[in-house]
C-alpha positions in Angstrom: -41.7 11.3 -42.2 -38.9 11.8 -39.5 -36.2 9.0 -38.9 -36.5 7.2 -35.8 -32.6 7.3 -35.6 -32.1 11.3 -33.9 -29.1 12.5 -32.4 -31.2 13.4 -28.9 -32.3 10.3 -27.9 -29.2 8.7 -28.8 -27.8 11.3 -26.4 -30.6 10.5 -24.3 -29.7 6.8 -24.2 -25.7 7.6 -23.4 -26.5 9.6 -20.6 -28.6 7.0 -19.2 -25.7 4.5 -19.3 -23.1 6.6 -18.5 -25.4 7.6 -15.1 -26.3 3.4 -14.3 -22.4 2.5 -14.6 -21.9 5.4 -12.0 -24.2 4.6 -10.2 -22.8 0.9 -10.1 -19.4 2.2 -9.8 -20.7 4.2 -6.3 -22.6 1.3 -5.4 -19.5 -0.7 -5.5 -16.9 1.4 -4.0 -19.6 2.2 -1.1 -19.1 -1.5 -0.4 -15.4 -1.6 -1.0 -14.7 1.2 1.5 -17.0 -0.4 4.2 -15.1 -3.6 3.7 -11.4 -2.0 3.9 -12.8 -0.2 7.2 -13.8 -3.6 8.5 -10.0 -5.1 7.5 -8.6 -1.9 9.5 -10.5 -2.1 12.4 -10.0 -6.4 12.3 -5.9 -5.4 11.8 -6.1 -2.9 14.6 -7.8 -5.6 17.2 -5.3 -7.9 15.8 -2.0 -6.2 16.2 -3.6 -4.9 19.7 -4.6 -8.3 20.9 -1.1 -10.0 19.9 0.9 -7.6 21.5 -1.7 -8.3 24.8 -0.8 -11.7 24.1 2.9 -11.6 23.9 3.3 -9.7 27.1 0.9 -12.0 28.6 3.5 -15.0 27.1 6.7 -13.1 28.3 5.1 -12.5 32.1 4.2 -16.8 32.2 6.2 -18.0 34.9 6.4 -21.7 33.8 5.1 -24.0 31.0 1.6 -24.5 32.9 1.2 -20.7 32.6 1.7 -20.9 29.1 -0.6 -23.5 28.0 -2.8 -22.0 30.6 -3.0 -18.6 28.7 -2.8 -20.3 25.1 -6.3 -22.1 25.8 -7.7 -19.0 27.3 -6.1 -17.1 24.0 -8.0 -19.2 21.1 -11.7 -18.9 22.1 -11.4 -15.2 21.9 -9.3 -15.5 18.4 -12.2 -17.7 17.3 -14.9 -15.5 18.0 -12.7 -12.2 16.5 -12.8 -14.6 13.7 -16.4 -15.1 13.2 -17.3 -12.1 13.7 -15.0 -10.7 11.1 -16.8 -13.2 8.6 -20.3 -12.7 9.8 -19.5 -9.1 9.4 -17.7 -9.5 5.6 -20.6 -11.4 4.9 -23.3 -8.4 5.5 -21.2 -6.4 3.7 -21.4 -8.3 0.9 -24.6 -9.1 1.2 -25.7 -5.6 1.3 -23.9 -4.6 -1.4 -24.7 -7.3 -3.7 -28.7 -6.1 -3.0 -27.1 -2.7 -3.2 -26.6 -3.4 -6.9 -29.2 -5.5 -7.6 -31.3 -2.7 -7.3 -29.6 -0.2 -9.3 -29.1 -3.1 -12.2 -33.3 -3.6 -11.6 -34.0 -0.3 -11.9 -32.1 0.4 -15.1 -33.1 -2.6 -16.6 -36.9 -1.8 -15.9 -35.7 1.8 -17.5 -33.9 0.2 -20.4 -36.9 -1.8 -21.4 -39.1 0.7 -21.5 -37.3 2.7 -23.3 -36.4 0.0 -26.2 -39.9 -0.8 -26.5 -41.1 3.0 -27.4 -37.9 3.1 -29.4 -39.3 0.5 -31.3 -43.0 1.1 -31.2 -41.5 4.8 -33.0 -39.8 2.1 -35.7 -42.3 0.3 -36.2 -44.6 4.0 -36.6 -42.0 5.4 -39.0 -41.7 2.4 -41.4 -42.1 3.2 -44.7 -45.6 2.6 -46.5 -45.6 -0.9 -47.4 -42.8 -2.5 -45.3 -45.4 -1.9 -42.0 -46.4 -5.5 -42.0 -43.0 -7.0 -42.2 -41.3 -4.6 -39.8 -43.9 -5.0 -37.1 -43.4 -8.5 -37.7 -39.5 -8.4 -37.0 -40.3 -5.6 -34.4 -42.4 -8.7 -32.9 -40.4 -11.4 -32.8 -37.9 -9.2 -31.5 -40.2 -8.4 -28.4 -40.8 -11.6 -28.0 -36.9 -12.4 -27.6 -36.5 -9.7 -25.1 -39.4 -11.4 -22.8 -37.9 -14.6 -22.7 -34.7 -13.1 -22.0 -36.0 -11.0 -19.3 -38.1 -14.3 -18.0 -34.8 -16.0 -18.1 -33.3 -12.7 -15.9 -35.8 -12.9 -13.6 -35.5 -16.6 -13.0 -32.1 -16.4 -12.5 -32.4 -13.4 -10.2 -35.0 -15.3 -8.1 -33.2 -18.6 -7.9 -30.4 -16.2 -6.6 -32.1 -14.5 -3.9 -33.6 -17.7 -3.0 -29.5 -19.5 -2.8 -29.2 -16.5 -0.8 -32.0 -16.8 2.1 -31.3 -20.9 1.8 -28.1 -19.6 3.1 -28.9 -17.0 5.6 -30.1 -19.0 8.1 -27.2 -21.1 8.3 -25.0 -18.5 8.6 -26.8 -17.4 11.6 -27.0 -20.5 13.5 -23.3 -20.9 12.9 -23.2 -17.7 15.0 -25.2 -19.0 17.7 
């Protein structure tokens, strides 16, 4: 009788971590970078658009001038402003589904994988103790599916938070 316990599928099994936490770690640094891109740009238009404004302030001739060219100043500063956070928003958005779907996909992986891993235990038992490790191999299963009920509720209740506030977030836009 061969152990279920071998060093290749223990290999196996680190490999496949060590390739989902990269895979997150990409995932996440994808979203970091588009994110600091967005804060350049933003910092660019910023520095760009106050130096505009300061030449503009310098050139007033007389108080109505400048109150003149402050109001005309802030409706552009609030839409900059917006977009910025409609645009840091899709970002995070996107990344968040971005890693939802890697964390799916290796938790569908991870599954099956524990559930052959202990279908093999349950094989390689010794005579006699079949009944009360497929018993405890059992209830174990059992565990796992109302923790990955629990999972997918919570993952649903998420995604349904998030297109409760999509929506919103486009009529504030508007």
């Amino acid at each position: 009788m061969s152990s279920p316990f071998n060093t290749e599928s223990f290999a196996k099994l680190q490999q496949a971590h060590f390739d989902s936490l990269l895979a997150l770690a990409n995932t996440a640094f994808a979203g970091v970078e588009r994110l600091a891109a967005l804060n350049l740009h933003t910092t660019r238009s910023l520095l760009e658009d106050s130096a505009d404004s300061a030449r503009a302030l310098l050139a007033a001739r007389d108080i109505q001038d400048v109150v003149a060219l402050q109001n005309a100043l802030a409706q552009p500063a609030l839409d900059k402003a917006l977009a910025w956070s409609r645009d840091a928003r899709e970002i995070g958005s996107s990344t968040h589904e971005a890693l939802t779907e890697v964390l799916d996909a290796r938790y569908a992986e991870a599954s099956q994988s524990l559930d052959a891993a202990l279908d093999s235990w349950v094989q390689a038992a010794p005579a006699g103790t079949d009944a009360a490790v497929g018993a405890s191999v059992s209830a174990f299963k059992s565990a796992i599916a109302i923790a990955t009920s629990t999972y997918d509720s919570l993952n649903q209740a998420a995604k349904q938070a998030d297109a409760a506030a999509a929506p919103r977030a486009k009529r504030r836009k508007t």
